[in-house]
C-alpha positions in Angstrom: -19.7 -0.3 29.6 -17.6 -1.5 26.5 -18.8 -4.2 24.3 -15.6 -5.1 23.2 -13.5 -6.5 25.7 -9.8 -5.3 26.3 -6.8 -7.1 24.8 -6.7 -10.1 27.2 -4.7 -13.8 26.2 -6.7 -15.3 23.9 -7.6 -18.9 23.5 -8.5 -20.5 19.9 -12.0 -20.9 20.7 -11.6 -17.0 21.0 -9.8 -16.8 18.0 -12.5 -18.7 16.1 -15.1 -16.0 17.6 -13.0 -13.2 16.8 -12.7 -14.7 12.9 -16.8 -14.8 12.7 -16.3 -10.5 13.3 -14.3 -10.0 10.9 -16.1 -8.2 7.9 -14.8 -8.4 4.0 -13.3 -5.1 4.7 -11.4 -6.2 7.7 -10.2 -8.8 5.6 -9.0 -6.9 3.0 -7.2 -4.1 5.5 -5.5 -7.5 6.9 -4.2 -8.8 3.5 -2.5 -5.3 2.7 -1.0 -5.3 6.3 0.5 -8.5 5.7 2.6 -7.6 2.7 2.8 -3.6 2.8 3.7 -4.2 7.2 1.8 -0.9 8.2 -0.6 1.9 7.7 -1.9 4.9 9.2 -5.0 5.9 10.7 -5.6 8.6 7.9 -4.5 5.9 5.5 -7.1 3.5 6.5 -9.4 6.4 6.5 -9.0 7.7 3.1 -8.8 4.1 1.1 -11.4 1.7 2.9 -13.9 4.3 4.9 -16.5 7.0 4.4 -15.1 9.3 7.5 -12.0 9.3 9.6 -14.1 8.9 12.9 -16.1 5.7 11.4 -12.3 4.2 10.4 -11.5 5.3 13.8 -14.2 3.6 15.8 -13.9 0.1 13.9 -9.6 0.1 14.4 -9.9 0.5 17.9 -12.8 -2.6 18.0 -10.0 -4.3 15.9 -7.3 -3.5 18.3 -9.3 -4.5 21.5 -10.4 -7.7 19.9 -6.5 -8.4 19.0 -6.8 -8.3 15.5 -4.3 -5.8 15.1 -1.4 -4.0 16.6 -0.6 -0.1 16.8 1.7 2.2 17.8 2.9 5.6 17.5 5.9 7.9 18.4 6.0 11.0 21.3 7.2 14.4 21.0 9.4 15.6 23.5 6.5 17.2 25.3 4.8 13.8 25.2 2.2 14.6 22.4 1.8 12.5 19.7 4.1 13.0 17.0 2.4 10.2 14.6 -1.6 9.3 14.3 -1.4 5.6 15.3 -0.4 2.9 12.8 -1.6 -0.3 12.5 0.0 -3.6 11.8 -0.8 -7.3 12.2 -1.9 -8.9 15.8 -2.0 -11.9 16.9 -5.2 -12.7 15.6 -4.1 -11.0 12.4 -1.0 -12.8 12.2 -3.0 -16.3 12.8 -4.4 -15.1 9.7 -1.5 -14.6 7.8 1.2 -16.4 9.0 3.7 -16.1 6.4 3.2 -12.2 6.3 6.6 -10.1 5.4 7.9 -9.7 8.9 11.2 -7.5 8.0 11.7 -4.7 5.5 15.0 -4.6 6.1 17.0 -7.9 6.2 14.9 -10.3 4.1 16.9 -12.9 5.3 16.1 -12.7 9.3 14.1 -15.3 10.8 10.5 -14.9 11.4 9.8 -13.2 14.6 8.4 -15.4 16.9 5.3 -13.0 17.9 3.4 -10.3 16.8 4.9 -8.3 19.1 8.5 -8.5 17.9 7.0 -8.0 14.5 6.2 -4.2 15.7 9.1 -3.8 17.4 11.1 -4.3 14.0 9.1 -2.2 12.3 9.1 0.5 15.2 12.7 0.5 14.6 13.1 0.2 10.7 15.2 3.1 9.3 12.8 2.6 6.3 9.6 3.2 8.1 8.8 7.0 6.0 9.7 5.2 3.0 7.4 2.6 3.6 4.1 4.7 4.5 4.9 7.3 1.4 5.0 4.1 -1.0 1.9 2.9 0.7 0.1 6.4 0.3 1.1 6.1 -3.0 -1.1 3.2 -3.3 -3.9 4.1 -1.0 -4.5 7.7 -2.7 -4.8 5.2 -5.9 -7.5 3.7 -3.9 -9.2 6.4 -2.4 -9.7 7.3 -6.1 -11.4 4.4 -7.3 -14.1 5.3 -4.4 -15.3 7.7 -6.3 -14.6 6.4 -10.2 -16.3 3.2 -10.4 -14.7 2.8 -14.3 -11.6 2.3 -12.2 -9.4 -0.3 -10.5 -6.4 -1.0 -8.6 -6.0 -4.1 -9.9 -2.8 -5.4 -8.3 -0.3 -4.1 -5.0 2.7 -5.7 -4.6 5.5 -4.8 -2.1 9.2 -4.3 -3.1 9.8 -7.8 -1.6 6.8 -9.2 -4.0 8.1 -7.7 -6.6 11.4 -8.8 -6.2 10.9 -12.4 -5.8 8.1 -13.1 -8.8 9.9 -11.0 -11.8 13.5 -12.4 -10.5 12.0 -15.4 -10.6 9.6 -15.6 -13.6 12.5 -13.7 -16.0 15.2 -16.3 -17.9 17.7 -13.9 -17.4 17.9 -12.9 -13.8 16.7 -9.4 -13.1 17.4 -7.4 -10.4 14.7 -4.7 -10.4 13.6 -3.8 -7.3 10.5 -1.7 -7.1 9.5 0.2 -4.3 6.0 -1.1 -5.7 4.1 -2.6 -8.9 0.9 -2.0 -9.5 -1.9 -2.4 -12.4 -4.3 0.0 -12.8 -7.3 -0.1 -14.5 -9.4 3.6 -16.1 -11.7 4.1 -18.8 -11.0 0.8 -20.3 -7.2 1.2 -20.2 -4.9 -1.2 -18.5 -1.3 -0.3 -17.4 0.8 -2.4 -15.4 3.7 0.0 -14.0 6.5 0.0 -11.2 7.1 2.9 -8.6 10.3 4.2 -7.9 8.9 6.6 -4.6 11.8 9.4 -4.5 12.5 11.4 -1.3 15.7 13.5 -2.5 17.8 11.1 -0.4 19.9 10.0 -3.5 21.6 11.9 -6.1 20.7 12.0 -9.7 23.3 9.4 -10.9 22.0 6.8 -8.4 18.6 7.0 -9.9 19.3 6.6 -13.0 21.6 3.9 -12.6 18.3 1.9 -11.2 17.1 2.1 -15.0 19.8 -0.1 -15.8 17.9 -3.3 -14.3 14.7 -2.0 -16.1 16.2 -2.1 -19.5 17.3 -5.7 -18.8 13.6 -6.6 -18.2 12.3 -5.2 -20.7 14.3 -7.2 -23.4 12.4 -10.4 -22.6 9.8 -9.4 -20.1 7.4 -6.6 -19.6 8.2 -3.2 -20.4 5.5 -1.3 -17.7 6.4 2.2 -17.1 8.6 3.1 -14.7 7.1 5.7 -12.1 9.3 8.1 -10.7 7.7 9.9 -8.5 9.9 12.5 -6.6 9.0 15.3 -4.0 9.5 18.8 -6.0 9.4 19.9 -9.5 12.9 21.0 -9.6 13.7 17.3 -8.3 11.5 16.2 -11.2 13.5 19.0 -13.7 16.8 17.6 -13.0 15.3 13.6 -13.7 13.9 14.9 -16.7 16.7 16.8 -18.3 19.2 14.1 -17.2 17.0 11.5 -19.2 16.5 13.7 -22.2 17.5 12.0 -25.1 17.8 8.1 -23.3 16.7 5.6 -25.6 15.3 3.4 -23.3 13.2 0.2 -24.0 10.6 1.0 -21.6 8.7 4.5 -20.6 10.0 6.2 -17.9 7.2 8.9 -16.4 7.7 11.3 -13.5 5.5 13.5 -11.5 5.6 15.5 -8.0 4.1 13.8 -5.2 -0.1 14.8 -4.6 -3.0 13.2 -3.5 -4.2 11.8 -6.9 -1.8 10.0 -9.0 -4.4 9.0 -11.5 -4.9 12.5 -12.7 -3.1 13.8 -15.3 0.2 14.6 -13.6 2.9 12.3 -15.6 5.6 13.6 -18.0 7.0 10.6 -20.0 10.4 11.8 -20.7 10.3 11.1 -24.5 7.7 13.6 -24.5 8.7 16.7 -26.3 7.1 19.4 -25.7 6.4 18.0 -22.0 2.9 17.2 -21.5 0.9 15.9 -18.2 -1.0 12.6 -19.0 -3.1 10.3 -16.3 -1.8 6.8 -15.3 -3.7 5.3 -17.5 -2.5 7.4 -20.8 1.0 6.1 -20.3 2.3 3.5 -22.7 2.7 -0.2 -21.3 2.7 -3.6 -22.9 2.6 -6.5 -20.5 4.3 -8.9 -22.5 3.1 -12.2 -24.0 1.5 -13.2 -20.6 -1.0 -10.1 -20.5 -2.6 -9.0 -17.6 -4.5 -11.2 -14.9 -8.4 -10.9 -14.8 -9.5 -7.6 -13.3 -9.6 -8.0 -9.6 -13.2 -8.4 -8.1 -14.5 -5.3 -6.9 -14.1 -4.3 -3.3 -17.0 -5.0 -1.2 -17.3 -2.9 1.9 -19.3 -5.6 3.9 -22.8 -3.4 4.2 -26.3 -4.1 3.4 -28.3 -2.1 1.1 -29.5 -0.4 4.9 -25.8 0.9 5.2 -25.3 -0.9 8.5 -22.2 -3.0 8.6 -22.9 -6.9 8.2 -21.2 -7.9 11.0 -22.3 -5.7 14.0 -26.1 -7.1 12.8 -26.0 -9.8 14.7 -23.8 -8.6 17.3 -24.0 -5.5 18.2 -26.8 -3.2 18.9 -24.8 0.0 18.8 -21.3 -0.6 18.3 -20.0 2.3 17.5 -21.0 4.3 21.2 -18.3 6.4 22.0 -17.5 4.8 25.0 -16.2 1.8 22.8 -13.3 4.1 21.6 -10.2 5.1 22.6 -9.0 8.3 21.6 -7.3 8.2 18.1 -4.5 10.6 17.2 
């Protein structure tokens, strides 16, 4: 018999409960779902969990216990065409009630449930763009799991982003990221922004998204700007159209992987073209600096391993029978 109920309508004694469950890692999944809207299973998996089937067991307690929302798409044979992806429930949105709740029109009104929330985001044309920004992110993640001399020290969203350096700058700005980040490795700090290329536009249209960067720069920070594209002959073209741009901040590019902290960027001043890590490439905050290093995640466990929060609740929650089947 499951130990975690099915979703049912929930009253706020229930909610309260539900919040005394929720571990320091559940928290911290929650706070990225509320700016970055969504995440996959193997996204999940690879930033904030040892295995894919541990990740998979604590998102479907999550799900049953309202926490969160997910969803995925069918192939016309009515296989799964998607592993699931998570979002904000209604307990989750409780949490965060002034979560981004539109990627597309930043003006729309807030949806007026968690449910509608999904149903905007099922229905986003952006929805690939968003979960190759976020991997972008989460890969950065997944490889501070394994370098403790290293960081991510800041995520914002495009919509972040947007708002704080339009709004912080004298001059307006209109930069629009598909991400900033700071990252932190071997006692190197670089703030950057990430321009997350699919091919969709043509060369002239990238470049032309410089142009807001080079206002920046005069009386802001001059982080590097990422472009990170799909193919090395994507990445030739960027590179030989921007040979010989003086531009007032670093421009770097590299070919989507797995790990872009490793030494996979070409700045393109650099002649002859060379491959240097994240944390290599030239940055200078500005006369602000950089915030305090964010505290290091903690995943919620004893020294035993066992998960803080299923000590005093569970026996054995992780029994099979308390799963659904995960894509």
């Amino acid at each position: 018999m499951s130990r975690v109920p099915p979703p049912s309508s929930s009253s706020s004694s229930t909610h309260l409960s539900t919040y005394r469950r929720l571990t320091p890692r559940d928290r911290l999944l929650l706070s990225w779902l509320a700016e970055h809207y969504l995440l996959s299973t193997h996204q999940i998996a690879r930033a904030l969990f040892e295995s894919r089937r541990t990740a998979q067991q604590r998102l479907t307690i999550l799900h049953r216990l309202q926490v969160l929302h997910r969803f995925t798409f069918a192939n016309p044979d009515g296989t799964p065409e998607t592993p699931y992806l998570y979002t904000l429930g209604p307990v989750g949105m409780r949490l965060h009630p002034d979560a981004y709740h539109d990627p597309d029109q930043l003006g729309l009104k807030a949806p007026r449930s968690s449910i509608e929330r999904v149903d905007r985001l099922a229905r986003s044309p952006i929805l690939g763009h968003l979960l190759g920004v976020n991997q972008f992110f989460v890969d950065l993640h997944a490889h501070t799991r394994t370098h403790p001399d290293t960081a991510v020290a800041r995520w914002w969203s495009e919509q972040h982003a947007t708002a704080v350096f339009r709004r912080s700058q004298a001059r307006k700005t209109n930069i629009q990221p598909d991400g900033h980040g700071i990252w932190t490795a071997g006692g190197h700090t670089v703030g950057f922004f990430l321009e997350y290329d699919r091919s969709t536009e043509d060369i002239p249209r990238v470049l032309r998204k410089l142009k807001a960067y080079e206002l920046l720069a005069k009386t802001g920070p001059r982080f590097p700007v990422l472009l990170w594209v799909p193919t090395a002959r994507r990445e030739a073209s960027l590179l030989d159209a921007l040979q010989g741009s003086a531009l007032p901040m670093p421009v770097a590019t590299a070919v989507h992987g797995d790990d872009p902290a490793a030494p996979v960027w070409t700045l393109t001043g650099d002649r002859p073209p060379r491959r240097r890590a994240l944390h290599e490439l030239p940055t200078d905050p500005g006369p602000a600096g950089y915030p305090d290093p964010a505290a290091r995640y903690d995943d919620g466990e004893d020294d035993d391993g066992e998960d803080d929060d299923f000590d005093e609740y569970d026996d054995d929650p992780f029994d099979d029978e308390d799963v659904d089947d995960e894509v």
